[in-house]
C-alpha positions in Angstrom: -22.9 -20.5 27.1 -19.3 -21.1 28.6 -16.4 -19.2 28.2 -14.4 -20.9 25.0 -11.3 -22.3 26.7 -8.9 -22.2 23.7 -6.3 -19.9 22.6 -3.4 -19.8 20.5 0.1 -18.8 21.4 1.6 -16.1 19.4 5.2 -17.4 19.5 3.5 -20.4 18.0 2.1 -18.8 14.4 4.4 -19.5 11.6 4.1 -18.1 7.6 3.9 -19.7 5.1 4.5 -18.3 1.0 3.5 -19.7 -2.4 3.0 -18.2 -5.9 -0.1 -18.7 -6.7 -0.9 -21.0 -10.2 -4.4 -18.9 -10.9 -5.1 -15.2 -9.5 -7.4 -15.5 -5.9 -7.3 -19.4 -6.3 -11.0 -20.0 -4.5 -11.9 -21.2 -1.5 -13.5 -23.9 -3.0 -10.4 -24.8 -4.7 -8.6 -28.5 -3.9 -6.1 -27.5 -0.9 -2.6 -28.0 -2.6 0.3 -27.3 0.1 3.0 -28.3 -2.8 4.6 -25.4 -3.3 4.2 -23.2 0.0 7.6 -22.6 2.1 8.2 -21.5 5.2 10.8 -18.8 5.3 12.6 -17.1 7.9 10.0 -14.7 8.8 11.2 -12.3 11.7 7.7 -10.6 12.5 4.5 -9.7 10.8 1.2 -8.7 10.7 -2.1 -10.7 10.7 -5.2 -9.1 9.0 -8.4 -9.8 9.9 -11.8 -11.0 8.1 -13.4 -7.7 8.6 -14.9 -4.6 7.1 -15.2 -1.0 8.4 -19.0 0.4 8.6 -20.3 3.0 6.7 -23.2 5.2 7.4 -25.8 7.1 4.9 -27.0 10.3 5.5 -29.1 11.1 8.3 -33.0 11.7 7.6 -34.1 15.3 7.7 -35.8 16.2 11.5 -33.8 12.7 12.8 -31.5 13.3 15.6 -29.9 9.8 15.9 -28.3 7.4 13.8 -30.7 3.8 13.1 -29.6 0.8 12.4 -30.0 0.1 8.9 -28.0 3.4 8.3 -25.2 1.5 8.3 -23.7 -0.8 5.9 -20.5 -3.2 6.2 -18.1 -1.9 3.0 -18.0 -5.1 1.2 -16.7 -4.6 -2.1 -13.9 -1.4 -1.8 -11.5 -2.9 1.1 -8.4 -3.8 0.5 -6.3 -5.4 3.1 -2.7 -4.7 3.8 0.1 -6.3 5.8 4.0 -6.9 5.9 6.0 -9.6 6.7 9.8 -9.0 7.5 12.1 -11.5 6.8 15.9 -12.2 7.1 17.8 -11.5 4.3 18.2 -14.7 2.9 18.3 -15.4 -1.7 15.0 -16.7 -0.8 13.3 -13.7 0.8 14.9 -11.5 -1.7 13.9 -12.9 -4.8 10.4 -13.8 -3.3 10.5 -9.7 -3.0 11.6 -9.0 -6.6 9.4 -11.4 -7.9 6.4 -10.2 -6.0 6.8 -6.1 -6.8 8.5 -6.6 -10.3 7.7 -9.8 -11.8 11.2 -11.3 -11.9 12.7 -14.1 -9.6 16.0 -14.8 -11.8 19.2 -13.1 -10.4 20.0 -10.8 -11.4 16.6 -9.3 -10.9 16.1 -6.4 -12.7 13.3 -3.6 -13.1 13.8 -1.7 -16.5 12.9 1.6 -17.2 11.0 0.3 -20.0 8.6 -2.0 -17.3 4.6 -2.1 -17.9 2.5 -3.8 -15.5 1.2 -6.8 -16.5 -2.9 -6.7 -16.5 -3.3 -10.4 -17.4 -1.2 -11.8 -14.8 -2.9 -9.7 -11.9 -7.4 -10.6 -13.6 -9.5 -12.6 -11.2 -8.9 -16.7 -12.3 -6.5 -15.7 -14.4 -3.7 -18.7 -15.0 -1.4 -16.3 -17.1 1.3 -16.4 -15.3 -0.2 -15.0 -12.0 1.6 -12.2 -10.1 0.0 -12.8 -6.9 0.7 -15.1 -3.5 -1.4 -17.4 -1.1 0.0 -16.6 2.1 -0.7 -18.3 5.0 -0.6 -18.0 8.9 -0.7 -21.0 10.6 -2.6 -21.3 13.8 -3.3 -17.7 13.5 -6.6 -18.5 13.3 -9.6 -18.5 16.5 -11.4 -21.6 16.1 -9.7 -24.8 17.6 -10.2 -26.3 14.1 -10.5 -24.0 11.3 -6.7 -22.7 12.8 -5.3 -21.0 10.1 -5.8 -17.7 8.4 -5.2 -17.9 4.5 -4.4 -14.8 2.6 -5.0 -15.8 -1.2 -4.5 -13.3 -4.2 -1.9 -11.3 -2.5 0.1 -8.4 -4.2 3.6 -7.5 -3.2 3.6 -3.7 -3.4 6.7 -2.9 -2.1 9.6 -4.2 -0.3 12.4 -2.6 1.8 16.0 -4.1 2.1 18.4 -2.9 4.5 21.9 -3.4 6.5 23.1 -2.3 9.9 26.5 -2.5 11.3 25.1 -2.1 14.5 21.4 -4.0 14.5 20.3 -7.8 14.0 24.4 -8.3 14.0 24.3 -7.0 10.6 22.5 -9.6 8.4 20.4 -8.1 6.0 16.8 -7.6 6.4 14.0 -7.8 3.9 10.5 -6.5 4.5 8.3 -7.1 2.2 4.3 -5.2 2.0 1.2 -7.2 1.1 -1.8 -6.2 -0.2 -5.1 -8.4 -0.8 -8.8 -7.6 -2.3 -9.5 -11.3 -1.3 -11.3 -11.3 2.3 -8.8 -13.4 4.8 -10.4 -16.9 4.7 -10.8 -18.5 8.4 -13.6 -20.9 7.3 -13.0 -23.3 4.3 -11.2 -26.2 3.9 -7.8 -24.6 3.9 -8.0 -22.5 6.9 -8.0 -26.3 8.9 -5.4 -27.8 6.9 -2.1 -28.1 8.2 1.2 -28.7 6.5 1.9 -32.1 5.5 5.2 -31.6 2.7 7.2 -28.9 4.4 9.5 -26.9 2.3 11.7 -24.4 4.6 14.0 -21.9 3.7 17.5 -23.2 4.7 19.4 -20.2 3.0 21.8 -17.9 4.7 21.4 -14.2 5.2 23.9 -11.6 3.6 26.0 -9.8 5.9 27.2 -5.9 5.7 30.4 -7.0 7.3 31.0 -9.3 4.0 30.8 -5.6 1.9 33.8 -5.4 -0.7 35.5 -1.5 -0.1 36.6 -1.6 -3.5 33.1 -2.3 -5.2 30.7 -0.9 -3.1 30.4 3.0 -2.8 28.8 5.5 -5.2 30.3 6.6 -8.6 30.5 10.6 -8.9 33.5 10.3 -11.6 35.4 7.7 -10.0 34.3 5.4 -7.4 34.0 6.6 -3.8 34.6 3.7 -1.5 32.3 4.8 1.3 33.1 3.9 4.6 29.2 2.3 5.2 27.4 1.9 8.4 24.3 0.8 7.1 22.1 1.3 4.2 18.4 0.7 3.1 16.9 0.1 -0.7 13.4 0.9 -0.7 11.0 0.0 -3.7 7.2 0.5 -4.2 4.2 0.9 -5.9 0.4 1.9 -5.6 -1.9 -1.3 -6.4 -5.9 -1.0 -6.6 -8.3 -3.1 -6.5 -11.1 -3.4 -9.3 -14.9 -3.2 -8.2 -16.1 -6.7 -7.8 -17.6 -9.2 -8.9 -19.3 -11.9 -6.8 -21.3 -11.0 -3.9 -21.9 -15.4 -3.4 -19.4 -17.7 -3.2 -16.3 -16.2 -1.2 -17.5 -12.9 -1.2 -17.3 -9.6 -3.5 -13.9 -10.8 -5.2 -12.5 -8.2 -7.6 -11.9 -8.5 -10.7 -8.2 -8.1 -10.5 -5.6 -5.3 -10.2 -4.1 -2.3 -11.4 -1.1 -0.5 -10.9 -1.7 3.3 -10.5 1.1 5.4 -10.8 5.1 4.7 -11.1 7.6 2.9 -8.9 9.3 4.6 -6.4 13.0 3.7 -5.7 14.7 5.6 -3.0 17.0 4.7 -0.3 19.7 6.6 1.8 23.6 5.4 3.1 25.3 6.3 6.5 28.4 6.8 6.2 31.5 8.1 8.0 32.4 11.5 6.6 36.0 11.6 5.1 38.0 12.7 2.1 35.1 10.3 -0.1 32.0 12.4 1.2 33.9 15.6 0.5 34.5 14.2 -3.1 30.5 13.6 -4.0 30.2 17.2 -2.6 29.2 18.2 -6.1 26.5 15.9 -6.9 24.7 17.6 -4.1 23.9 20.2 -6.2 24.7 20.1 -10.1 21.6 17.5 -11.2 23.9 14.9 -12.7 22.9 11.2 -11.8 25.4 8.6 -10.3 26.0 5.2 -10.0 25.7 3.3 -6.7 26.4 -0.3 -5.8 26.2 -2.3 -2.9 28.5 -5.5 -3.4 29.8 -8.4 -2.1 32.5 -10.2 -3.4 30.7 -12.5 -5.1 26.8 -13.8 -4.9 25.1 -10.4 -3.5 25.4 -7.8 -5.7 22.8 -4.4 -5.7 23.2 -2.0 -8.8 21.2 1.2 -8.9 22.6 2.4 -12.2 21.4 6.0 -12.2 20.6 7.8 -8.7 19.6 11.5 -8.1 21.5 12.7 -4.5 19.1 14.0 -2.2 20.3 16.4 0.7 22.3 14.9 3.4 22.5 15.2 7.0 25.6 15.4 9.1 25.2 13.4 12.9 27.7 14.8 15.6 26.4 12.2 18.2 29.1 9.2 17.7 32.6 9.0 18.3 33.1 10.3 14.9 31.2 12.4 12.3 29.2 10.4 9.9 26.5 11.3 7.0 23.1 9.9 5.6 22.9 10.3 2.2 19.5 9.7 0.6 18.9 8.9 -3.1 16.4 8.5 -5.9 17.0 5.6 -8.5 15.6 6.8 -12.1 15.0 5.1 -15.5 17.4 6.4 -18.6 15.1 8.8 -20.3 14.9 7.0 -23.4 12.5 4.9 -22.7 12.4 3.0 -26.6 14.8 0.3 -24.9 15.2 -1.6 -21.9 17.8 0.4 -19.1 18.7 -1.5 -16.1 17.1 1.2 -13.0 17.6 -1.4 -10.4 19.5 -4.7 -10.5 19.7 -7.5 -7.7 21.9 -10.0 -8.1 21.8 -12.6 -4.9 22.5 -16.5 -4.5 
């Protein structure tokens, strides 16, 4: 048999996002491109239809391994990738919605949040929380050319700002996680895209930062003198056993969250009369307020933040210091407190 001639250039594979209308929608599904948009992906990863091998144990006396020792893990794996985007209100809302449930600015996650079970079940139409992602000419046959990820959970998503990388336009990377084995082989996986939808929207810009509301609060504000900063929020998602070893292959049954979120994040800043200010919330337990704002249209409350220790950096021109954080809930959890709020348009 000859070599296969074809291949497909990287520079060539674009992403595309929807929110799924039923959780793992199935390969044998009607291909429906309405509501997948192209956004302004950066770089990503592509995972692959594959499993990794397991092996029972060896027989008593038997000095080698055989062959029907070993067993393809169908049925535990869970696949991960990211996709990092620019920082456009698309992206970021496509991240809120995806780790917290909540596209509407301001997007807020609550102290009071419980993860919703129905939305993340196998078929489930209850307002799904999960994504059909696809690459486009990612795939390796000529026609089946596309690699679709379908019940994909957001569990996690990083947004950050540097004065001095990617000319200071925000950058949102968001982290993918799918029970659902990549499909390279049904009818989706050769259709192409026939009613684009792109993301036209511009990114947010440190340099557009208003001094007067953006700093952290240890009594009054401190207006920070920022050189970059990151917001990082996650969560551990699990898959559940499965369910179908036919059709598609071992889907699970759906999700669950294990554990709580994790909100940190850190600030570099230059070290003045401000830094010497916070110098007591280094050390007396007592939360603060920080916020990240724009004049108008990009706004980033974290309403109560725990300071972690900072470092001091003597290589620049001038001294400047990385301040990590911790955003916590209030803790009375009987009502809804604001932990983290994005406001972006």
């Amino acid at each position: 048999m000859a070599q296969a001639t074809n291949y497909f250039p990287s520079q060539n594979v674009s992403v595309w996002i929807e929110k799924e209308t039923k959780v793992g929608r199935s390969q044998d599904d009607t291909v429906d491109n309405a509501g997948l948009k192209k956004l302004q992906v950066t770089s990503f990863t592509i995972p692959e239809a594959s499993f990794p091998v397991e092996y029972s144990s060896p027989r008593s006396g038997q000095f080698v391994t055989t062959a029907t020792q070993g067993h393809h893990a169908q049925g535990t794996k869970v696949w991960t990738f990211d996709t990092t985007l620019r920082g456009t209100p698309n992206s970021v809302l496509f991240a809120t919605e995806g780790v917290f449930e909540d596209a509407s600015s301001e997007a807020a996650l609550n102290n009071d949040y419980s993860f919703p079970t129905a939305s993340y079940q196998h078929d489930s139409t209850s307002s799904p929380g999960t994504f059909n992602i696809r690459f486009i000419d990612a795939g390796a046959d000529a026609t089946k050319h596309n690699i679709v990820c379908r019940g994909c959970v957001a569990t996690g998503f990083t947004l950050s700002e540097d004065i001095g990388s990617e000319g200071g336009e925000l950058v949102c990377t968001i982290n993918w996680a799918t029970a659902y084995t990549p499909d390279n082989a049904s009818a989706q996986a050769d259709d192409d895209i026939t009613s684009a939808e792109y993301d036209t929207g511009t990114p947010k810009n440190i340099r557009a930062l208003a001094s007067g509301s953006t700093g952290i609060n240890g009594g009054a504000l401190e207006e920070l003198v920022i050189q970059s900063w990151e917001l990082s929020v996650t969560r551990s998602i699990e898959r559940i056993s499965y369910m179908d070893t036919t059709d598609g292959g071992y889907e699970p049954f759906g999700y669950a969250m294990v554990g709580p979120f994790e909100v940190t994040g850190s600030m570099t800043v230059i070290r003045n009369d401000d830094v010497h200010d916070l110098l007591a919330k280094f050390y007396d337990s007592n939360t603060v307020d920080i916020n990240i704002q724009e004049s108008s249209n990009f706004a980033v409350a974290l309403d109560k933040c725990l300071l972690n220790e900072p470092t001091i950096d003597n290589g620049g021109a001038v001294l400047t210091e990385t301040i990590p954080f911790t955003v916590v809930g209030a803790d009375d959890v009987s009502s809804a407190t604001k932990m983290l709020g994005i406001t972006i348009a």
